[in-house]
NUSE-146066 format. One record per residue (C-alpha): residue number from 1; x, y, z; chain. Coordinates in nm, 4 decimals, always signed. Each point is the difference from the previous one (the first is absolute). Layout:
! NUSE-146066
- NUM | X | Y | Z | A
...
This chain:
! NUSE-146066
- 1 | +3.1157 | +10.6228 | +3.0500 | A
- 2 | -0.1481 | -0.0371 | -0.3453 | A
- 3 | -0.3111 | -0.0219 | +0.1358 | A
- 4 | -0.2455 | -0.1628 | +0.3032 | A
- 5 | -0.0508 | -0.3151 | -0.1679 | A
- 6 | +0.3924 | -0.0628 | -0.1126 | A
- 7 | +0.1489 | -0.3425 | +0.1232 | A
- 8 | +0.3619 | -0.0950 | -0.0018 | A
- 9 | +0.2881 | -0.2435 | -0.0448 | A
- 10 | +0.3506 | +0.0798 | +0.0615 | A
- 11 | +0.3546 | -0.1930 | +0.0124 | A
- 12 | +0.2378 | +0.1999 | +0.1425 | A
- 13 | +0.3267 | -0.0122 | -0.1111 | A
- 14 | +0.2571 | +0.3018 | -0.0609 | A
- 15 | +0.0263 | +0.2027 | +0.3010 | A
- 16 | -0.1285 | +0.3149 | -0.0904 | A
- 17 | -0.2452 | +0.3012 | +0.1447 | A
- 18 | -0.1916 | +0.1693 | -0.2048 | A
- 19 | +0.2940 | +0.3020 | -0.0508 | A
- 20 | +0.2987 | -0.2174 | +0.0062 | A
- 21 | +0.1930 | -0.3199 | +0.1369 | A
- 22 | -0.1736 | -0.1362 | +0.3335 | A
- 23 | +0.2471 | +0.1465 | +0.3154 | A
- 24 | +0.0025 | -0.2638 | +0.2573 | A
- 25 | -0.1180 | +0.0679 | +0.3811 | A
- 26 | +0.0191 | -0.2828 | +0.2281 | A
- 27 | +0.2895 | -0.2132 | -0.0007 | A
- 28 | -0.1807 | -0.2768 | +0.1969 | A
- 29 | -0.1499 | -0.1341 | -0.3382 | A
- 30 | +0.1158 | -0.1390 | -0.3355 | A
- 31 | -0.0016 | +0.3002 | -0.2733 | A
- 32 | -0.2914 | -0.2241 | -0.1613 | A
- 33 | -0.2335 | -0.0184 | +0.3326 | A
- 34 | +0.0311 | +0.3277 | +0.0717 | A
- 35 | -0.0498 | +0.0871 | -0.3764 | A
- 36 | -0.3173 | -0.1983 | -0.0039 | A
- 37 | -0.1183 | +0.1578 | +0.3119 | A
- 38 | +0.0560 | +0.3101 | -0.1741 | A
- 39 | -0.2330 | -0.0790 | -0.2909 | A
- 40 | -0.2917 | -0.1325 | +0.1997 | A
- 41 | -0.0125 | +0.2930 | +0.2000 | A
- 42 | +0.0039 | +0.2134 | -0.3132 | A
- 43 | -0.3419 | -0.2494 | -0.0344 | A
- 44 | -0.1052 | +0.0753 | +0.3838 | A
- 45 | +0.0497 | +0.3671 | -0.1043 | A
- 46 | -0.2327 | -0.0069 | -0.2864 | A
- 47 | -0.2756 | -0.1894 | +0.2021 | A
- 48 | +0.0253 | -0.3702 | -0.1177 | A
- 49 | -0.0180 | -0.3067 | +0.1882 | A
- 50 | +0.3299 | -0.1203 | -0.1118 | A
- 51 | +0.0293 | -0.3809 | +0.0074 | A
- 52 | +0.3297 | -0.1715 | -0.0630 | A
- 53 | +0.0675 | -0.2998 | -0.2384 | A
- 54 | +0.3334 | -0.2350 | -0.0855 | A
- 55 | -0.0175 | -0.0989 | -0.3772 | A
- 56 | +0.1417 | -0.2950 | -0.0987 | A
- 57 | +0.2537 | +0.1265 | -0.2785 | A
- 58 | +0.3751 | -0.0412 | -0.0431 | A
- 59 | +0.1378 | +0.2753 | +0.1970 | A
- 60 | +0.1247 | +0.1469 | +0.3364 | A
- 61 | -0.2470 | +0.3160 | -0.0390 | A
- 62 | -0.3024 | -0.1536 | +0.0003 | A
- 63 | -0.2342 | +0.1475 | +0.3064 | A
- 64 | -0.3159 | +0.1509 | -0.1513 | A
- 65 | -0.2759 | +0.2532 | +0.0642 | A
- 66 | -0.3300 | +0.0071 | -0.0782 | A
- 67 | -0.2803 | +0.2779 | +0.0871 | A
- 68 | -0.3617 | -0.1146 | -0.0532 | A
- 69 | -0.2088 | +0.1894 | +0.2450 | A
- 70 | +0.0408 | +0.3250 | +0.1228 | A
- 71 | -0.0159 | +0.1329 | +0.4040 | A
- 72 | -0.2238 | +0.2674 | -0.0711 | A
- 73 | -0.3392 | +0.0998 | -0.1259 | A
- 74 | -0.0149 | +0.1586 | -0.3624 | A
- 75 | -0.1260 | +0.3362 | +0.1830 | A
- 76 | +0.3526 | +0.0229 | +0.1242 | A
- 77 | +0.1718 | +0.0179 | -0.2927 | A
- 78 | +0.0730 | +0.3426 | -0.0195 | A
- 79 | +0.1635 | +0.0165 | +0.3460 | A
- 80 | +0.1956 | -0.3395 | -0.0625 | A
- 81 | +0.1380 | +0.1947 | -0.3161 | A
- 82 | +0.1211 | +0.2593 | +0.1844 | A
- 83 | +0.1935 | -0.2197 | +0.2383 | A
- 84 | +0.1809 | -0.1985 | -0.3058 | A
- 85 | +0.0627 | +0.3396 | -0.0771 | A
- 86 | +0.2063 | +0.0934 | +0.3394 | A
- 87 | +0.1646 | -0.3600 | +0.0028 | A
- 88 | +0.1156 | +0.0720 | -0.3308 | A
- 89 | +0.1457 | +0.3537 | +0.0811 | A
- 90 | +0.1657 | -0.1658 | +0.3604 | A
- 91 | +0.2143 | -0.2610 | -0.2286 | A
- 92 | +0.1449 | +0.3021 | -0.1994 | A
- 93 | +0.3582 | -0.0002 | +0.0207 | A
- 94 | +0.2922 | +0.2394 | -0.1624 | A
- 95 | -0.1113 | -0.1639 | -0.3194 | A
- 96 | -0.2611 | +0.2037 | -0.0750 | A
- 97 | +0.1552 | +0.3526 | +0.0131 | A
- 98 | +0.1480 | -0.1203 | -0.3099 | A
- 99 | -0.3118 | -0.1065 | -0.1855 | A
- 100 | -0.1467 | +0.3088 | +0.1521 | A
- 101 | +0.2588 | +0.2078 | -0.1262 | A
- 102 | -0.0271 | -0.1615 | -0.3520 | A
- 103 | -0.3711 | +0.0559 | -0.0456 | A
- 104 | +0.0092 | +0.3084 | +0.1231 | A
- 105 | -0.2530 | +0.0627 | +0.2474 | A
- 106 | +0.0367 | +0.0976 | +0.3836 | A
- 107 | -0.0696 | -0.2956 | +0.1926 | A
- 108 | -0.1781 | +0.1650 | +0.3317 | A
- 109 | -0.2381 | +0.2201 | -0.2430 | A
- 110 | -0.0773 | -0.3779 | -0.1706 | A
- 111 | -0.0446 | -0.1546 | +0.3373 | A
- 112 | -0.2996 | +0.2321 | +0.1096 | A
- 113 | -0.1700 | +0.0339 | -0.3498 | A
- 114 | +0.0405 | -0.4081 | +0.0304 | A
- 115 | -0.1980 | -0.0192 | +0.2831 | A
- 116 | -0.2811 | +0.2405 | -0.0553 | A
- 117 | +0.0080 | -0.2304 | -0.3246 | A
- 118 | -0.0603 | -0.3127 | +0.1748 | A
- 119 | -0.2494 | +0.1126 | +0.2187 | A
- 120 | -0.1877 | +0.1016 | -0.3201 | A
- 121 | -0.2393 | -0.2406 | -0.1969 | A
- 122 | +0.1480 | -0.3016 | -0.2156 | A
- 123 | +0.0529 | +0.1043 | -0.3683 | A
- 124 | -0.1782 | -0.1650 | -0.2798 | A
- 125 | +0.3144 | -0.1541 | -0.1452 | A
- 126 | +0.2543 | -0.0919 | +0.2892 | A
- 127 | +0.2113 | -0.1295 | -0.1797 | A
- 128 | +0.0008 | +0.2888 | -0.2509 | A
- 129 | +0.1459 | +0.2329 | +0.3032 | A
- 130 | +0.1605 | -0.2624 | +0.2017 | A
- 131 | +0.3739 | +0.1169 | -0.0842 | A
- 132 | -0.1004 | +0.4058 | +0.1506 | A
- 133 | -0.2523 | -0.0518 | +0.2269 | A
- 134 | +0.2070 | -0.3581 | +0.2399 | A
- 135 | +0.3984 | +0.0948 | -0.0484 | A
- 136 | +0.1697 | +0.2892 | -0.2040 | A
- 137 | +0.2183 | -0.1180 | -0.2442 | A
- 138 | -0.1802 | -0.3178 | +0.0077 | A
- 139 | +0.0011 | -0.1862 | -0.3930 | A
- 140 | -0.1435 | -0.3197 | -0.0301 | A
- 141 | +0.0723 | -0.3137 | -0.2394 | A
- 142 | -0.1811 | +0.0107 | -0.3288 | A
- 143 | -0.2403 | -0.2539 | -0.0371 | A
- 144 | +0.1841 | -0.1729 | -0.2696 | A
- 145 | +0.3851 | -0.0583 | +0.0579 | A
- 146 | +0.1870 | +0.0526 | -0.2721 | A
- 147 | +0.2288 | -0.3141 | -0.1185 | A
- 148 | +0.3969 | +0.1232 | -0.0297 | A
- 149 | +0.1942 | -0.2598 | -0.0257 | A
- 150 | +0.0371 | -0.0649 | -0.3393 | A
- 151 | -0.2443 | -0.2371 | -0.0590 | A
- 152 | -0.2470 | +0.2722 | -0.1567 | A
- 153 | +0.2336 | +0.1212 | -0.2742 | A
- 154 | -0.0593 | -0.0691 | -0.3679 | A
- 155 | +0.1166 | -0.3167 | -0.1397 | A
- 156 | +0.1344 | +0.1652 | -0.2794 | A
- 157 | +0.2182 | +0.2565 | +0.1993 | A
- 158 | +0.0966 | -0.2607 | +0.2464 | A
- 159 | +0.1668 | -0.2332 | -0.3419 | A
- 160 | +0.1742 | +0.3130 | -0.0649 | A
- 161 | +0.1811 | +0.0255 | +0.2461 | A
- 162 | +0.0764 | -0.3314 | +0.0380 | A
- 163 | +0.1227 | +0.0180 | -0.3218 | A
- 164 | +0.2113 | +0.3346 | +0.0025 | A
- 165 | +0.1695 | -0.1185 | +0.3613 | A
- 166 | +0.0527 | -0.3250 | -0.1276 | A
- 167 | +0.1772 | +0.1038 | -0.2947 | A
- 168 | +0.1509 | +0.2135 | +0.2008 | A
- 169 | +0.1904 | -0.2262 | +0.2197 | A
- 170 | +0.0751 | -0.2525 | -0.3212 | A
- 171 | +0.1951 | +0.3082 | -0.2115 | A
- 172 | +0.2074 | +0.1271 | +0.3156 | A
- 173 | +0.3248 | -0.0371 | -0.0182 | A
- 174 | +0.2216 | -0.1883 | +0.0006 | A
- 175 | -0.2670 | -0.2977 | -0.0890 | A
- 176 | +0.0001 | -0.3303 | +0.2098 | A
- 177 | -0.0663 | -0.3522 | -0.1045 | A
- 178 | -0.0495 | -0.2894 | +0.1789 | A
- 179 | +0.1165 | -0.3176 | -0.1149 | A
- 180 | -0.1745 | -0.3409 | +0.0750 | A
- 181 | +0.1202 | -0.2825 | -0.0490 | A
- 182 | -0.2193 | -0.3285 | -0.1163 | A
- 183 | +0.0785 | -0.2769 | -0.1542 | A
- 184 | +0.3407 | +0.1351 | -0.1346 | A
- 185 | -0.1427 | +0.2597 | -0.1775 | A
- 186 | +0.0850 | +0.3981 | +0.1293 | A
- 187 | -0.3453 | +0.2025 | -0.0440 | A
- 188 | +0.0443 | +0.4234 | +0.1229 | A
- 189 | -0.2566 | +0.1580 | +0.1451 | A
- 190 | +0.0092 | +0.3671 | +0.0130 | A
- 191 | -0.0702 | +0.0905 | +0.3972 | A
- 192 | +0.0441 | +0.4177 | -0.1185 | A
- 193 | +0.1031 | +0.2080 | +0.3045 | A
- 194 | -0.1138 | +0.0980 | +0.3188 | A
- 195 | -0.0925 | +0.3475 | +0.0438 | A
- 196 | -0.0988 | +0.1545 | +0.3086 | A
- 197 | -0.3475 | +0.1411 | +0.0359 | A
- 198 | +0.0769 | +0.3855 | -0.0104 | A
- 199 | +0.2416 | -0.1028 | -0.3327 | A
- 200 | -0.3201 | -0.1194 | -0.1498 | A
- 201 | -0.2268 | +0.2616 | +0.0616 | A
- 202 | +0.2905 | +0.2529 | -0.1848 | A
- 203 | -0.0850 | -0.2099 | -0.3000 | A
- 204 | -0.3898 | +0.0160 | +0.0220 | A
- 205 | -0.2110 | +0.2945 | -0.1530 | A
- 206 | -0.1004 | +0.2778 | +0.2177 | A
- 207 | -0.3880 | -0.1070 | -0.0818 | A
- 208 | +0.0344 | -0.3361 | +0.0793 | A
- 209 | +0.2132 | +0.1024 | +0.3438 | A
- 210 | -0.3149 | +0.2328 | +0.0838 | A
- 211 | -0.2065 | -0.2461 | -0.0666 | A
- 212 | +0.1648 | -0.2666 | +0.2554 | A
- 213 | +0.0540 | +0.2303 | +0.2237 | A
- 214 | -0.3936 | -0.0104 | +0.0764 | A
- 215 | +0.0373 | -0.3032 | +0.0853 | A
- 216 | +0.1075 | -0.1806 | +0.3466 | A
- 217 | +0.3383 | -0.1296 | -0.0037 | A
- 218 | +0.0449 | +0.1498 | -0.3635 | A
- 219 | +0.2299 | -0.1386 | -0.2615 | A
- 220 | +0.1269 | -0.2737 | +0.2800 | A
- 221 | -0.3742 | -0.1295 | +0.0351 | A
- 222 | -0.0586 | -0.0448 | -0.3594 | A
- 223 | +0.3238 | -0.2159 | -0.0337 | A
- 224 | -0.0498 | -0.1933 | +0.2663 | A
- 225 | -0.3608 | -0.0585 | -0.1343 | A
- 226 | +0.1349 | -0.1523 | -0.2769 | A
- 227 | +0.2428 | -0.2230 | +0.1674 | A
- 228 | +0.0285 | -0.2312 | -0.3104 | A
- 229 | +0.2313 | +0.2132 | -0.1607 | A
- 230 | +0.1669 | +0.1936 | +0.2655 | A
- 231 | +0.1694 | -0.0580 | +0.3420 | A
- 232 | +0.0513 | +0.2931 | +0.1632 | A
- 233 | +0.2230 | -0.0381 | +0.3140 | A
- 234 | +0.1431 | +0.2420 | +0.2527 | A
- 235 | -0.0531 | +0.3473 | -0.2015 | A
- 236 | +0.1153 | -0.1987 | -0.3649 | A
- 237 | -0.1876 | -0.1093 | -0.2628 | A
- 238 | +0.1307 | -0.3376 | -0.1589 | A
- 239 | -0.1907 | -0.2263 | -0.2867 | A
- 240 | -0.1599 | -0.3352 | +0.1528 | A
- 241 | +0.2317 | -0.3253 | -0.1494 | A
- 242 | -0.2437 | -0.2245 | +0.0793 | A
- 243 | +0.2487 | -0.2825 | -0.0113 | A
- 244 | +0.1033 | +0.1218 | +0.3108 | A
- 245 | -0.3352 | -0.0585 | +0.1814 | A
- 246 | -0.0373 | -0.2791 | +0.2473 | A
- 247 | -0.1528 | -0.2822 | -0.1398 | A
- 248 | -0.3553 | -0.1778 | +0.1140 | A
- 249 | +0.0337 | -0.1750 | +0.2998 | A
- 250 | +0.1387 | -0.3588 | -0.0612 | A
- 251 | -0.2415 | -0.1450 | +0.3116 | A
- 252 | -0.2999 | +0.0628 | -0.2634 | A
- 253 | -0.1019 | -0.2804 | -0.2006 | A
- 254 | +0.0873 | +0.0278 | -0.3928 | A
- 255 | -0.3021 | +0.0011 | -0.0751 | A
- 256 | -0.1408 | +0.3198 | +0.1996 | A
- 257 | +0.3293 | +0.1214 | -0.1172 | A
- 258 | -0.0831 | -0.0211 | -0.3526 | A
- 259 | -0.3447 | +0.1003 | +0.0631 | A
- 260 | +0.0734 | +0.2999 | +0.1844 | A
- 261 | +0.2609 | +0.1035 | -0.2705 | A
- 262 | -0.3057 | -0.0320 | -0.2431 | A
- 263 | -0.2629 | +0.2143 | +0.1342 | A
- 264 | +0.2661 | +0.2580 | +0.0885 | A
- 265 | +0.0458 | +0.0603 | -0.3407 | A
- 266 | -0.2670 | +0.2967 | -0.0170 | A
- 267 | +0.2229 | +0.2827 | -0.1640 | A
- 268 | +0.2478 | -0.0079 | -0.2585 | A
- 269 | +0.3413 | +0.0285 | +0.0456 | A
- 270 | +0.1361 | +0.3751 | -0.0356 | A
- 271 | +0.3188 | -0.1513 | -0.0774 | A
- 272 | -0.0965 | -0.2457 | -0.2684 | A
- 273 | -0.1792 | +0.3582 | -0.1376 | A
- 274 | +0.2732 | +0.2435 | +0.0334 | A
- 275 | +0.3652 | -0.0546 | +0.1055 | A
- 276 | +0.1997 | -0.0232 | -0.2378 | A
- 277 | +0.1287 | -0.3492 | +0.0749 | A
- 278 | -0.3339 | -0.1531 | +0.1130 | A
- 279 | -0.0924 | -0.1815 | +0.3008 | A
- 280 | +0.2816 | -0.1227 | +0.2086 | A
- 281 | -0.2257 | -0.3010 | +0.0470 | A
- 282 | -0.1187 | -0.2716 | -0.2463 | A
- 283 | -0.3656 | +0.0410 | -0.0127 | A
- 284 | -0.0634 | -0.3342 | +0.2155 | A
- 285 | +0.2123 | +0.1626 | +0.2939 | A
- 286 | -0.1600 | +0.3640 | -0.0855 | A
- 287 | -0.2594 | +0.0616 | +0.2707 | A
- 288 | -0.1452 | +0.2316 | -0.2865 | A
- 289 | -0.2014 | -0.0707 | -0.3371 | A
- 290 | +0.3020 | -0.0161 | -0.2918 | A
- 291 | -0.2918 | +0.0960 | -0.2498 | A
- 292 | -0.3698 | +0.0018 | +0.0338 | A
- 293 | -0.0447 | -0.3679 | -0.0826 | A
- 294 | +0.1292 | -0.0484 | +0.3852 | A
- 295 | -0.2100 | +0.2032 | +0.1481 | A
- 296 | -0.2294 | -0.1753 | +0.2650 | A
């Protein structure tokens, strides 16, 4: 609808309308048919000749549409318009009283001033007026999507908290060790407690709490990111003994073995830096850098 010369590609998935969850009507076909049915008529509707494709990708949803050409000439655009327009209105369900009721505007006064609208000339910027002249309510995506999951925090404030949680979990108390046992000799390790997530969170700074809280997934996300030193499992934060990781595979040959364990060595070891006690790991086992000599 963006304009005469617009082409598209779409790969339906979610069942959904354009107000709310798809509502099925014929029980004869599989809630994906009839779903994909749905969206090429919502292509028939806007005067496309809808062709459909198979892609060859790793999944059960993978029936395609594509509209290249359209079924009318450009002199009918203003009447095609205004039937998008009524197909739109006909799929409106109980949905919309809500979203009509929450921007505040009566929907059968919109309705008429919508189609004297449509029958009007094209403004300059379409997509400038889009969101009040096709739907009420309507807000599209920005053009850039923002990145929340963590990832686009500061390094700086993302060591912090490391740091702070870690610490947190070593001085709990009462304190557990560890004990391994090698070669007759008795070395503890202190594992610190494990807290659950909402117990950590008491502990953090309302600033840095705000500041998570932009992101997705939060505090959880950014400890799972950094899954070297934490292990956070069913609600409960816990600190990662690595000595307790499966080993390599025994079917590879020691020498990709020993290879592998070499270029993985691209970070240095947070434990070697900061616990108390040091890595659990001598620094040959240690997937991590004990020291920037290691580094790869």
């Amino acid at each position: 609808r963006s304009s005469y010369s617009c082409c598209y590609f779409v790969l339906p998935c979610c069942f959904f309308d354009f107000h709310g969850k798809y509502s099925r009507r014929q029980s004869k076909k599989t809630q994906y048919r009839e779903y994909l049915d749905f969206v090429a008529q919502v292509g028939f509707a806007c005067g496309f000749h809808v062709e459909e494709d198979c892609l060859r990708i790793p999944s059960t949803k993978r029936v395609s549409f594509i509209g290249k050409s359209r079924t009318y000439p450009p002199a009918e655009h203003a009447v095609i318009d205004k039937q998008i327009t009524q197909f739109i209105n006909s799929r409106r369900t109980c949905a919309v009283t809500t979203c009509d009721r929450r921007v505040g505007f009566k929907h059968e006064d919109h309705c008429d001033s919508l189609c004297e609208e449509v029958g009007s000339e094209p403004p300059e910027d379409e997509t400038e007026t889009a969101c009040t002249i096709w739907m009420p309510g309507f807000q599209p995506r920005e053009k850039v999507e923002q990145i929340r999951n963590c990832a686009s925090l500061p390094r700086d404030f993302v060591d912090e908290v490391v740091l702070n949680v870690a610490n947190l979990l070593l001085n709990s108390a009462p304190q557990k060790s560890c004990s391994d046992i090698q070669g007759g000799s008795t070395n503890t390790w202190n594992q610190g407690e494990s807290l659950s997530l909402r117990e950590v969170a008491e502990h953090l700074n309302k600033e840095t709490l705000k500041k998570l809280k932009s992101e997705y997934g939060g505090l959880q996300t950014l400890l799972k990111n950094n899954h070297q030193v934490f292990e956070v499992l069913n609600g409960r934060v816990h600190i990662r003994d690595w000595r307790k990781e499966k080993p390599p595979s025994k079917t590879k040959p020691e020498v990709k073995r020993r290879l592998s364990a070499e270029a993985f060595k691209t970070r240095l070891c947070w434990f070697f830096i900061h616990h108390p006690d040091g890595c659990s790991l001598p620094s040959e086992a240690c997937p991590y850098a004990h020291g920037t000599e290691e580094l790869r």
